[in-house]
C-alpha positions as CSV (number, residue, x, y, z in Angstrom):
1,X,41.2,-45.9,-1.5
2,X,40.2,-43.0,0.6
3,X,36.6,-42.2,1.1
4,X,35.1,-38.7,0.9
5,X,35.8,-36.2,4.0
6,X,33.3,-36.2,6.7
7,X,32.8,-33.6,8.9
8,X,30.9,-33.0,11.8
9,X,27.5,-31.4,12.0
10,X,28.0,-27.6,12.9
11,X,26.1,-26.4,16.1
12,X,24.6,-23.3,15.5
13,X,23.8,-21.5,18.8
14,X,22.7,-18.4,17.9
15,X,20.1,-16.9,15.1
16,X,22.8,-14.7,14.5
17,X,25.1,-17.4,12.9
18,X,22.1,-18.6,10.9
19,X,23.4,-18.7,6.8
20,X,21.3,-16.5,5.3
21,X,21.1,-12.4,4.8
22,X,18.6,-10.5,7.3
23,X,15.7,-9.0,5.1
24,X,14.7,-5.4,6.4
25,X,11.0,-6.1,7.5
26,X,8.8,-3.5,4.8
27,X,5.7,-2.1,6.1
28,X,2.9,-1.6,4.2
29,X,2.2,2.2,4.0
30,X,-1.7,1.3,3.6
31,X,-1.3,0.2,7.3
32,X,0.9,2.8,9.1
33,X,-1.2,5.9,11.2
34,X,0.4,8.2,8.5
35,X,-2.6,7.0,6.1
36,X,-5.1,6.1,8.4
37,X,-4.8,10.5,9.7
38,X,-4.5,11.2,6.0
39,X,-7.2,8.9,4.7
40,X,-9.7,10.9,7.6
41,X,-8.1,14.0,6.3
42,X,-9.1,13.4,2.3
43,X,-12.7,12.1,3.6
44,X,-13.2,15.7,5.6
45,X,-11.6,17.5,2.6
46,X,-13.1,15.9,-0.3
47,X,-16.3,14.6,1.4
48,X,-17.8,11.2,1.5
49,X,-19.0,10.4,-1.8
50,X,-17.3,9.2,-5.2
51,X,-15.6,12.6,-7.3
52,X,-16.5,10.4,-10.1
53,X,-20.1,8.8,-10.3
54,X,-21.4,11.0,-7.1
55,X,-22.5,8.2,-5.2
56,X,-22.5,7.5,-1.4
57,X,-22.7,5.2,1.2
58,X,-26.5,6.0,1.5
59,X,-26.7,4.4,-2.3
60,X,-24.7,1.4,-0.9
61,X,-21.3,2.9,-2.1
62,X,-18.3,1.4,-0.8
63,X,-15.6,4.3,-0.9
64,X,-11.9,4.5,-1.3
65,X,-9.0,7.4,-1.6
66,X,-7.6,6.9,-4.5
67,X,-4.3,8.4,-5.2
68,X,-4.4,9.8,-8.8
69,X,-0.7,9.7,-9.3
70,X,-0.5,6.0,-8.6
71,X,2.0,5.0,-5.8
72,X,3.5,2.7,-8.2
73,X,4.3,4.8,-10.1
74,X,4.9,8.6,-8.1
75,X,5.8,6.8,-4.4
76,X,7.3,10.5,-3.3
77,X,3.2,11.8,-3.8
78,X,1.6,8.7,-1.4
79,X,1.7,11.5,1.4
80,X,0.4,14.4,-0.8
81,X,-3.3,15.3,0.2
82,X,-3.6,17.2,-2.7
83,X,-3.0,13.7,-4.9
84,X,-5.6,12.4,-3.5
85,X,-9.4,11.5,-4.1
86,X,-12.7,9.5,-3.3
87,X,-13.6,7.3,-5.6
88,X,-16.4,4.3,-5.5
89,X,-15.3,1.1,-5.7
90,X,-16.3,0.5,-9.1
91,X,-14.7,4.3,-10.3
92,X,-11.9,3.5,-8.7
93,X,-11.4,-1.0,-9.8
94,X,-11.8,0.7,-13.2
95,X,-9.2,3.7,-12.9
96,X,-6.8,1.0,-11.4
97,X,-3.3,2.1,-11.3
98,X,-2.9,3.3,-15.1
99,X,-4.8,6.4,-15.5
100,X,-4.3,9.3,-13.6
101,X,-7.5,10.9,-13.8
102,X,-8.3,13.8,-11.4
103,X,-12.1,13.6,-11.0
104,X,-12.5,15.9,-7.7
C-alpha cells in the first residue's frame, strides 16, 4: 500500500510570491487635503453656524459640512462646493444620508 504524497514545505522568499491578490490601499476622501481646503472653503462660504437650526459654536454647537447629495449616493459631487452645507450635529445625525435636503 502506498501512502499519500508528501511534499516539501515551499520556501517563500519574497512578499511577492506570497498566495494571495494585492488589494489597492483606499484612502478615505474625509482624510485627504482635498477636503480638509474644501471643508475651510464651505466654512468661509457658508459661515460657521448650522443652515438648519442657526446655531453656533457660541451655543455649544458642534458643526459639520454636510454634503446634501450624499457621497453614497452622488460620489462624482463629494468635490462640489456648491453640494455642500453646515449643518449642527443633531441637523445633520438626523438628515443622515437619505434626505437630500438643501437648508443653506
Amino acid at each position: 500500500m502506498i501512502g499519500p504524497s508528501i511534499t516539501e514545505p515551499r520556501v517563500i522568499s519574497q512578499w511577492s510570491e506570497l498566495p494571495f491578490s494585492e488589494q489597492p490601499n483606499e484612502v478615505n476622501f474625509l482624510q485627504t487635503t482635498e477636503w480638509r481646503q474644501l471643508r475651510r472653503k464651505a466654512f468661509e462660504l457658508y459661515g460657521n453656524y448650522c443652515a438648519c437650526c442657526g446655531k453656533t459654536p457660541k451655543n455649544g454647537a458642534v458643526l459639520h459640512v454636510d454634503h446634501i447629495k450624499p457621497r453614497s449616493l452622488r460620489p462624482d459631487l463629494e468635490s462640489d462646493i456648491t453640494n455642500l452645507q453646515i449643518l449642527c450635529d443633531g441637523c445633520n445625525q438626523d438628515k443622515s444620508n437619505i434626505s437630500e435636503r438643501k437648508w443653506r
